[in-house]
DRENLO-492447 format. One record per atom (N, C-alpha, C): residue in one letter; residue number from 0; atom name; z negated, x negated, y. Coordinates in nm, 2 decimals, always signed. Layout:
N
- residu num atome zz xx yy
- a NUM CA Z X Y
...
% end
This chain:
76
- residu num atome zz xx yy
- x 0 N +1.15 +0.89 +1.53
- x 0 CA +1.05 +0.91 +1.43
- x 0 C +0.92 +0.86 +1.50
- x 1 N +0.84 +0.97 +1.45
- x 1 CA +0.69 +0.92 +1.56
- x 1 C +0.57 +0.79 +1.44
- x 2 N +0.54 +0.73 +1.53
- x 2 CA +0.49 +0.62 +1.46
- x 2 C +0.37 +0.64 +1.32
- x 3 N +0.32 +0.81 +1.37
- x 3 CA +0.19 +0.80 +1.26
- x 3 C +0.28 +0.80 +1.10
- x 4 N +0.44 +0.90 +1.15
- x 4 CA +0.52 +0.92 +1.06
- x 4 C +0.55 +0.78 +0.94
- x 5 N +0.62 +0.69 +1.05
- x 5 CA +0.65 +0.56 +0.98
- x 5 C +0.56 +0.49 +0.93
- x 6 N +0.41 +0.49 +1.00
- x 6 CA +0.29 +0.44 +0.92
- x 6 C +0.26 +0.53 +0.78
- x 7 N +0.30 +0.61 +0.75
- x 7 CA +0.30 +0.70 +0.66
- x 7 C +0.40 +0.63 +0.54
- x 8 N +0.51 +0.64 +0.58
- x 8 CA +0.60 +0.60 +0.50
- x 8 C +0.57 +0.46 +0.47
- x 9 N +0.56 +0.38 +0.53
- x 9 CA +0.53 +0.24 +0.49
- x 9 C +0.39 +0.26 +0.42
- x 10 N +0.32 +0.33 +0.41
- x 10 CA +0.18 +0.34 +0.35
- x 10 C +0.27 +0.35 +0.19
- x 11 N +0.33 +0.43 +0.19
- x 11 CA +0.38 +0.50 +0.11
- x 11 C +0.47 +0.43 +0.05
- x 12 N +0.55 +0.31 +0.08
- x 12 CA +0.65 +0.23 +0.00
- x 12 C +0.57 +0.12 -0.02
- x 13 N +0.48 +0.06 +0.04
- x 13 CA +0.38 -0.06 -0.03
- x 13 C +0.28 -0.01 -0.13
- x 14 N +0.24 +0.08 -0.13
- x 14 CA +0.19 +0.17 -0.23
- x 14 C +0.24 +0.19 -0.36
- x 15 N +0.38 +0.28 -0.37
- x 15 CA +0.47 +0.26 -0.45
- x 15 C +0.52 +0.12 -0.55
- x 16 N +0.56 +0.07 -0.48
- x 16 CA +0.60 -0.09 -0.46
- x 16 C +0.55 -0.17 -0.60
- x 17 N +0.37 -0.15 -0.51
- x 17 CA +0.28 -0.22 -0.62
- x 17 C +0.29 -0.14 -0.75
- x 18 N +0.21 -0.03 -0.67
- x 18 CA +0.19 +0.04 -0.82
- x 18 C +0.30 -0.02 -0.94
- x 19 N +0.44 +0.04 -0.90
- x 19 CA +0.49 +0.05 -1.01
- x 19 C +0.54 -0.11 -1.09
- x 20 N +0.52 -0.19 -0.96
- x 20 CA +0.54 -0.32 -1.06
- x 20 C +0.41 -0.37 -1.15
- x 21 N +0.32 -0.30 -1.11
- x 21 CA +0.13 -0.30 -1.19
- x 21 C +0.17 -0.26 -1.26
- x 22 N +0.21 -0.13 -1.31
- x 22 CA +0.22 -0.06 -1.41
- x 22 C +0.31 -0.10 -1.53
- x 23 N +0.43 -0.16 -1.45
- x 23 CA +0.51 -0.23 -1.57
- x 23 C +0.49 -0.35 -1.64
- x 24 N +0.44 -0.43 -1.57
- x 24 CA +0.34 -0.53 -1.62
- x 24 C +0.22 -0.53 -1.68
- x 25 N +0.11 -0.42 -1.62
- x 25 CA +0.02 -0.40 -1.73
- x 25 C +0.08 -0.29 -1.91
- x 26 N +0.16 -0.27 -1.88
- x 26 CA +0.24 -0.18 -1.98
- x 26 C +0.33 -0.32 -2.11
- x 27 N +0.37 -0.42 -2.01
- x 27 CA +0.39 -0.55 -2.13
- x 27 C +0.28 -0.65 -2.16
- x 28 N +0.18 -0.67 -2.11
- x 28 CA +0.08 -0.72 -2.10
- x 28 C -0.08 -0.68 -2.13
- x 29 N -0.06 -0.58 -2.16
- x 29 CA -0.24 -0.51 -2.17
- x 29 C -0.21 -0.42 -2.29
- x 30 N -0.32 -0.42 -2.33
- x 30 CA -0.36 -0.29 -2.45
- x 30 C -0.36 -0.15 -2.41
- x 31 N -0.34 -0.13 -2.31
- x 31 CA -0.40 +0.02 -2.23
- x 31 C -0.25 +0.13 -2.28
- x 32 N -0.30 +0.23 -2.26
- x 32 CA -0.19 +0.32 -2.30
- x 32 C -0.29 +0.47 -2.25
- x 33 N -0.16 +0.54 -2.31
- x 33 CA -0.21 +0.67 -2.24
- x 33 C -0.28 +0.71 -2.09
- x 34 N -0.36 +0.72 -2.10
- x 34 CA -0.45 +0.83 -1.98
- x 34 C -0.50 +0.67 -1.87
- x 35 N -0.51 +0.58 -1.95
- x 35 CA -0.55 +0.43 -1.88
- x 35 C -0.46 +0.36 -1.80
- x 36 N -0.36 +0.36 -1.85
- x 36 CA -0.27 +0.30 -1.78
- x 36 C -0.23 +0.35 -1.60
- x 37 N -0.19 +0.45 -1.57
- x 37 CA -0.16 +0.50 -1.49
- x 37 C -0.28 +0.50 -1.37
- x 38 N -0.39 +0.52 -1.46
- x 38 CA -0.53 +0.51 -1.43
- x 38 C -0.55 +0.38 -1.34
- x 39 N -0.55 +0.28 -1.40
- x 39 CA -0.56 +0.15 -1.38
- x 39 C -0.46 +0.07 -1.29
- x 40 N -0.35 +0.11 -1.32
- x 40 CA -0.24 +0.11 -1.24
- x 40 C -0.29 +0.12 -1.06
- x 41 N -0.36 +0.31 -1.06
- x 41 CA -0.35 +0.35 -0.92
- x 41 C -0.48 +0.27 -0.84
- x 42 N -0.58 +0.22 -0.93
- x 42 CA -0.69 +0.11 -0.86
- x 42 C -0.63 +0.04 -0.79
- x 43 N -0.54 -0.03 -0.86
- x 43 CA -0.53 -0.19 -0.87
- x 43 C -0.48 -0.18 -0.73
- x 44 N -0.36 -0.04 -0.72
- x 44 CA -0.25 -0.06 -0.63
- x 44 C -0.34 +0.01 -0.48
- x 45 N -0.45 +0.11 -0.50
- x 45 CA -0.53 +0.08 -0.39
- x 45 C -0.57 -0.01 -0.33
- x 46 N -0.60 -0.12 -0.41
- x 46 CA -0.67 -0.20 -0.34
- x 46 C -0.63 -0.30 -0.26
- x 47 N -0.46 -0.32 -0.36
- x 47 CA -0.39 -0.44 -0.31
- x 47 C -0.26 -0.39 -0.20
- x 48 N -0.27 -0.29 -0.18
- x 48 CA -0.13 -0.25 -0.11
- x 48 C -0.23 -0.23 +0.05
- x 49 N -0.09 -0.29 +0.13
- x 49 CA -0.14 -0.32 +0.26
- x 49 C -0.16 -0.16 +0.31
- x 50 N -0.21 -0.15 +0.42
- x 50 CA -0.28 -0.06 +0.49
- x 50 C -0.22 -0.05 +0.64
- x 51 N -0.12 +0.05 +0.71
- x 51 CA -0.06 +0.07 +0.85
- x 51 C -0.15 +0.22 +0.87
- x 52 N -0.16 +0.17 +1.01
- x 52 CA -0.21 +0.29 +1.16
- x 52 C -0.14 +0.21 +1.23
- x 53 N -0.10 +0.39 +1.30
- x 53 CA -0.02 +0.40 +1.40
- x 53 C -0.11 +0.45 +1.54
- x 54 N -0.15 +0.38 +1.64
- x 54 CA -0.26 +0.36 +1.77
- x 54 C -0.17 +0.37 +1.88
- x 55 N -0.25 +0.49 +1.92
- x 55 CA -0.17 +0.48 +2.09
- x 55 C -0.25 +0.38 +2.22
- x 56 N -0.16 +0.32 +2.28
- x 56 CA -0.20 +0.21 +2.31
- x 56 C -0.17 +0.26 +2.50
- x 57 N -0.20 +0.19 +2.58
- x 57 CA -0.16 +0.23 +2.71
- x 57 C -0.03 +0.18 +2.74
- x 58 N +0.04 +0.08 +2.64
- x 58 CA +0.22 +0.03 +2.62
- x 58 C +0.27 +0.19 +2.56
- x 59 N +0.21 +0.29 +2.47
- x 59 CA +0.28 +0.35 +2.41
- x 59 C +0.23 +0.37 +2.24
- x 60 N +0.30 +0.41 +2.17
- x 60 CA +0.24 +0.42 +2.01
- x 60 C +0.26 +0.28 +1.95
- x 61 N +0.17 +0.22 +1.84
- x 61 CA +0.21 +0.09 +1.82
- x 61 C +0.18 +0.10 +1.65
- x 62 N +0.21 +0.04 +1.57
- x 62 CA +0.22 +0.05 +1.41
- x 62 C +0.12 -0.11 +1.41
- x 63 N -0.01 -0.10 +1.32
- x 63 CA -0.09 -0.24 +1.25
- x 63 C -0.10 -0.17 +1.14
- x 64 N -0.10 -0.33 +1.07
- x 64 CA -0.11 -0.35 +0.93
- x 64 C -0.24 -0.45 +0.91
- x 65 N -0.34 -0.39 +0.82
- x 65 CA -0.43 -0.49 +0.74
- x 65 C -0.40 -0.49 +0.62
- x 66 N -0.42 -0.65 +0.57
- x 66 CA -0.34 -0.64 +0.39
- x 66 C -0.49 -0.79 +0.32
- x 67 N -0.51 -0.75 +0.22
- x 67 CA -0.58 -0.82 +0.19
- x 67 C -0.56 -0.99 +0.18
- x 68 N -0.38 -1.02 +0.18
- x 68 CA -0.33 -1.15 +0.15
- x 68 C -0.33 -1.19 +0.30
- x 69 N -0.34 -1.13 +0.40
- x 69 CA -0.26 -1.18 +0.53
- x 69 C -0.38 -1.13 +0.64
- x 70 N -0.46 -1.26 +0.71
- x 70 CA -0.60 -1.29 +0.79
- x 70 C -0.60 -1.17 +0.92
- x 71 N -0.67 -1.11 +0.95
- x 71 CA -0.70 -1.03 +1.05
- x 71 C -0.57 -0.88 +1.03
- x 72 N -0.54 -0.87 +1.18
- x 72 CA -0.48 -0.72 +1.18
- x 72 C -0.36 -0.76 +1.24
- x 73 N -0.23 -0.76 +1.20
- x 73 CA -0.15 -0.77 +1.23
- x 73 C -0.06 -0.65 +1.34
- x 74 N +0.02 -0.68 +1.43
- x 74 CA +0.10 -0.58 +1.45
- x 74 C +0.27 -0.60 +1.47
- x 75 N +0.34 -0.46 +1.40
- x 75 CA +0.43 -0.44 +1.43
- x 75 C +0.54 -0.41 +1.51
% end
């Protein structure tokens, strides 16, 4: 699997992840309903779900992660 692939997917399951534990919590916890919820949900979870690129490097392809909890740029 080529790395922009798996940066993809991990985009894609921290993304998920949050969202949907946002949503069920703001769903027992908040007044929001309908058209808001879901709404508010996909902010939250932009903002706070970490962030992978996949960089070709002169080693080869390489996967980093920036996340707003964890200092600078990490790599995988």
């Amino acid at each position: 699997m080529s790395g922009k692939t798996k940066a993809l997917l991990y985009n894609l399951i921290g993304f998920a992840v949050i969202f949907i534990v946002v949503r069920i919590l703001l769903g027992l916890y908040s007044g929001l309903t309908g058209f808001w919820l879901p709404i508010t949900s996909f902010v939250v979870s932009t903002i706070l779900a970490p962030k992978f690129q996949a960089v070709k490097t002169n080693d080869g392809e390489k996967i980093f992660m920036k996340w707003l909890f964890v200092k600078g740029i990490k790599q995988l």
